[in-house]
FIKOLZA-533066 format. One record per residue (C-alpha): residue number from 1; z, y, x. Coordinates in steps of 0.05 Angstrom, whole numbers. Layout:
BEGIN
<rec><i>NUM</i><z>Z</z><y>Y</y><x>X</x></rec>
...
// end
This chain:
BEGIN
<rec><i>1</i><z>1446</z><y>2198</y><x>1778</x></rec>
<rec><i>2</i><z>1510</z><y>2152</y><x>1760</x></rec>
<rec><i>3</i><z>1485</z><y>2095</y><x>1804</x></rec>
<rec><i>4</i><z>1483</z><y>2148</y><x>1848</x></rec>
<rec><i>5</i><z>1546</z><y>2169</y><x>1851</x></rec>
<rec><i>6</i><z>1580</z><y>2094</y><x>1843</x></rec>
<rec><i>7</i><z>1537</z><y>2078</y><x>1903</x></rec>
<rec><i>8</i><z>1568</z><y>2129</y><x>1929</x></rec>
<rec><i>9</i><z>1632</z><y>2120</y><x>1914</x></rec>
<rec><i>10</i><z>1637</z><y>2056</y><x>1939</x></rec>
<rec><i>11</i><z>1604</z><y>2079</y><x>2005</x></rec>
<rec><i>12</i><z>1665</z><y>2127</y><x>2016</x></rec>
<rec><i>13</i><z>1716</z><y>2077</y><x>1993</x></rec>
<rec><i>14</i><z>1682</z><y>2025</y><x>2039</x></rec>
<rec><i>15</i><z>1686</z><y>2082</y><x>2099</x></rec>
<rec><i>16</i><z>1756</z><y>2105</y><x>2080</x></rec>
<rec><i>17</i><z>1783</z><y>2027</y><x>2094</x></rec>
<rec><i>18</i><z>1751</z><y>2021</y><x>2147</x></rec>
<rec><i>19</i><z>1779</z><y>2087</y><x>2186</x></rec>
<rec><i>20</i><z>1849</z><y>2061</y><x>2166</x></rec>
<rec><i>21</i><z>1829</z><y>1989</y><x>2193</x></rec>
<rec><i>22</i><z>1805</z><y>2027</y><x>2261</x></rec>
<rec><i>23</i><z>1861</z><y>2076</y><x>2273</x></rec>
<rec><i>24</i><z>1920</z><y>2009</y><x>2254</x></rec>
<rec><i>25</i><z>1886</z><y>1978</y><x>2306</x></rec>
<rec><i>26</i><z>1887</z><y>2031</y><x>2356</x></rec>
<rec><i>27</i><z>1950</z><y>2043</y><x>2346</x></rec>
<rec><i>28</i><z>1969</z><y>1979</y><x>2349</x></rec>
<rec><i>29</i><z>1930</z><y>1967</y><x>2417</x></rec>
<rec><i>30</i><z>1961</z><y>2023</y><x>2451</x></rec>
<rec><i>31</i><z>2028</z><y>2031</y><x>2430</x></rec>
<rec><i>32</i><z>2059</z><y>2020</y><x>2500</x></rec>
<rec><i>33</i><z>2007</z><y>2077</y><x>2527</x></rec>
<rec><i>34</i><z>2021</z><y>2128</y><x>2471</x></rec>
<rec><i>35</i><z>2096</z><y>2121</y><x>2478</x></rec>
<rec><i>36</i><z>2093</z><y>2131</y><x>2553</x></rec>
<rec><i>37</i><z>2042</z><y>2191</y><x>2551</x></rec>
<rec><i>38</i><z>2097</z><y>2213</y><x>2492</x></rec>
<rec><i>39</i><z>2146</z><y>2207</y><x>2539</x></rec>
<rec><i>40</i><z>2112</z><y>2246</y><x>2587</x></rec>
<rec><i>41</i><z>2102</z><y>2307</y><x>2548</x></rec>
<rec><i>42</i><z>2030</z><y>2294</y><x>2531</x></rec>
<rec><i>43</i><z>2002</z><y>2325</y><x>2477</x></rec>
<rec><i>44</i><z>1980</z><y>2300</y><x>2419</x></rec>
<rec><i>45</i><z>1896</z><y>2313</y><x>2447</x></rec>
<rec><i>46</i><z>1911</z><y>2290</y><x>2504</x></rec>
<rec><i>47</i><z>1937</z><y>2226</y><x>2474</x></rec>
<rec><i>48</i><z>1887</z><y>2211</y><x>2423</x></rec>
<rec><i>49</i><z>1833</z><y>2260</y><x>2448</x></rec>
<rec><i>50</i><z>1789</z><y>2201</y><x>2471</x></rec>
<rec><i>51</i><z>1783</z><y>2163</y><x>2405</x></rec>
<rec><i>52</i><z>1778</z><y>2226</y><x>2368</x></rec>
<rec><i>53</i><z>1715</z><y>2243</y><x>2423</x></rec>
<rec><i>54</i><z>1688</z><y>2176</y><x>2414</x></rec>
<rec><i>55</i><z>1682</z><y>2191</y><x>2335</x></rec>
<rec><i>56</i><z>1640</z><y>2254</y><x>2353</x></rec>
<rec><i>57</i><z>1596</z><y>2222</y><x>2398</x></rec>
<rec><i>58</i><z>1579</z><y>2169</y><x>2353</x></rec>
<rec><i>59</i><z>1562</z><y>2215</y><x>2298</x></rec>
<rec><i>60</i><z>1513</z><y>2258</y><x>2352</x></rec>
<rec><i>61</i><z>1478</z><y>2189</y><x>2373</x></rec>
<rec><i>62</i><z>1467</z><y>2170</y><x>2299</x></rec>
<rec><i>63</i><z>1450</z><y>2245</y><x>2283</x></rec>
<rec><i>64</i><z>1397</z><y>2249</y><x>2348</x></rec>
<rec><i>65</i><z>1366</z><y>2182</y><x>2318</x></rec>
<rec><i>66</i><z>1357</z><y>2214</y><x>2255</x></rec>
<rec><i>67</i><z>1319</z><y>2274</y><x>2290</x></rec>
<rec><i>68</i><z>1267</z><y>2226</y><x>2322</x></rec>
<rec><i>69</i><z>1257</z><y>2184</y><x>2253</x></rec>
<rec><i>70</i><z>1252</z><y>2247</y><x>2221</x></rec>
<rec><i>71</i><z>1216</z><y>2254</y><x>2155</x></rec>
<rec><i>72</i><z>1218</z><y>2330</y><x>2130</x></rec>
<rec><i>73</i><z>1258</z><y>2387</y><x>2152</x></rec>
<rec><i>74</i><z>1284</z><y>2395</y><x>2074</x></rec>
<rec><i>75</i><z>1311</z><y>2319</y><x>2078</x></rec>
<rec><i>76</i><z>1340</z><y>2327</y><x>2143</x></rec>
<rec><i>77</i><z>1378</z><y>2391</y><x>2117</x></rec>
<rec><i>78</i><z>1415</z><y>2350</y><x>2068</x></rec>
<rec><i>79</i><z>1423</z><y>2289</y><x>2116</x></rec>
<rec><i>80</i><z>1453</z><y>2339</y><x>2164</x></rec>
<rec><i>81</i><z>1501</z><y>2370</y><x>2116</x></rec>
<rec><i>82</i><z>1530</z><y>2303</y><x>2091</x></rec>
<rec><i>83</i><z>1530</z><y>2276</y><x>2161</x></rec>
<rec><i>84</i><z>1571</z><y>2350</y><x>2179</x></rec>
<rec><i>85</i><z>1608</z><y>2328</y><x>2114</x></rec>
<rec><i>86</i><z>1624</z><y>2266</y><x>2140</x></rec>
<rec><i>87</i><z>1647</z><y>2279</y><x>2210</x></rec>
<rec><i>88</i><z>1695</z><y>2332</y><x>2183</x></rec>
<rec><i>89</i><z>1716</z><y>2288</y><x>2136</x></rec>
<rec><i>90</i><z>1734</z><y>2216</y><x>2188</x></rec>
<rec><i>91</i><z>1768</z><y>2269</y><x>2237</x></rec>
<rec><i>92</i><z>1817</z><y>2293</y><x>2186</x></rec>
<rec><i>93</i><z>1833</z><y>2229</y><x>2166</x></rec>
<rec><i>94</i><z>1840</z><y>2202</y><x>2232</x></rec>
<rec><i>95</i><z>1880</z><y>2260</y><x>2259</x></rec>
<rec><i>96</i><z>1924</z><y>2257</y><x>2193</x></rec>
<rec><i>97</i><z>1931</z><y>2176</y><x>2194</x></rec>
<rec><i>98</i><z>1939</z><y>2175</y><x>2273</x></rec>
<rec><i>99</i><z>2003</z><y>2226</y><x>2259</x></rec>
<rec><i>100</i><z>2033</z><y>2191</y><x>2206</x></rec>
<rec><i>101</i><z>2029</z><y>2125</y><x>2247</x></rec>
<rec><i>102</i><z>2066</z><y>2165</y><x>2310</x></rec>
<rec><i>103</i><z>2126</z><y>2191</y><x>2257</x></rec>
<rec><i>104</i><z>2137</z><y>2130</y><x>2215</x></rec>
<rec><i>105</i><z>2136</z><y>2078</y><x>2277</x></rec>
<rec><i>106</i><z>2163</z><y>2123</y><x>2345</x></rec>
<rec><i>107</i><z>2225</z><y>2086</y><x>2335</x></rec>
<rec><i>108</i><z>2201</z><y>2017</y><x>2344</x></rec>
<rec><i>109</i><z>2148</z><y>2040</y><x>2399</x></rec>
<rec><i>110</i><z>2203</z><y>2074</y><x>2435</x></rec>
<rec><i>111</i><z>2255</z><y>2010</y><x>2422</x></rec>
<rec><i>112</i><z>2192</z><y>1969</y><x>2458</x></rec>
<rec><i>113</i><z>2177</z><y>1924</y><x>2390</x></rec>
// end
């Protein structure tokens, strides 16, 4: 049960660095695009509502794999709920770190650096 839980502990620490990698990067790649939908009176959906749908849709084609492989309906309860788990989870954090990134750097976006 430990090795367990370091394996998965390390699995969600892995995960967590790499949605902060992802959203840096999107960020990053469309800062003149955010600051002119910003500008625009977008919303914040409407601004990030693509990446945020792309998250979702990747977790439905993994989840629809998962359904074909399937083993049992008792493992594929628990798969499911972690997998719910985890979707909640990386959209949170991406809506959360994709706000913080607008706030702290709008500034510089808006100043064109």
């Amino acid at each position: 049960l430990l090795q367990i839980g370091v394996i998965f502990g390390i699995a969600s620490i892995t995960i967590a660095l790499l949605v902060v990698y992802s959203v840096m990067i999107y960020m990053e790649k469309n800062k003149l695009d955010n600051c002119v939908k910003l500008l625009n009176g977008y919303g914040f959906l409407e601004r990030h509502g693509r990446k945020l749908c792309s998250v979702i849709l990747f977790y439905v084609a993994f989840l629809s794999v998962l359904i074909i492989v399937r083993k049992s309906g008792e493992e594929m309860m628990t798969i499911g709920m972690l997998l719910g788990g985890a979707v909640v989870f990386e959209l949170l954090a991406r809506l959360v770190l994709i706000r913080v990134y607008e706030q702290r750097n709008i500034k510089d976006m808006l100043k064109g650096n």
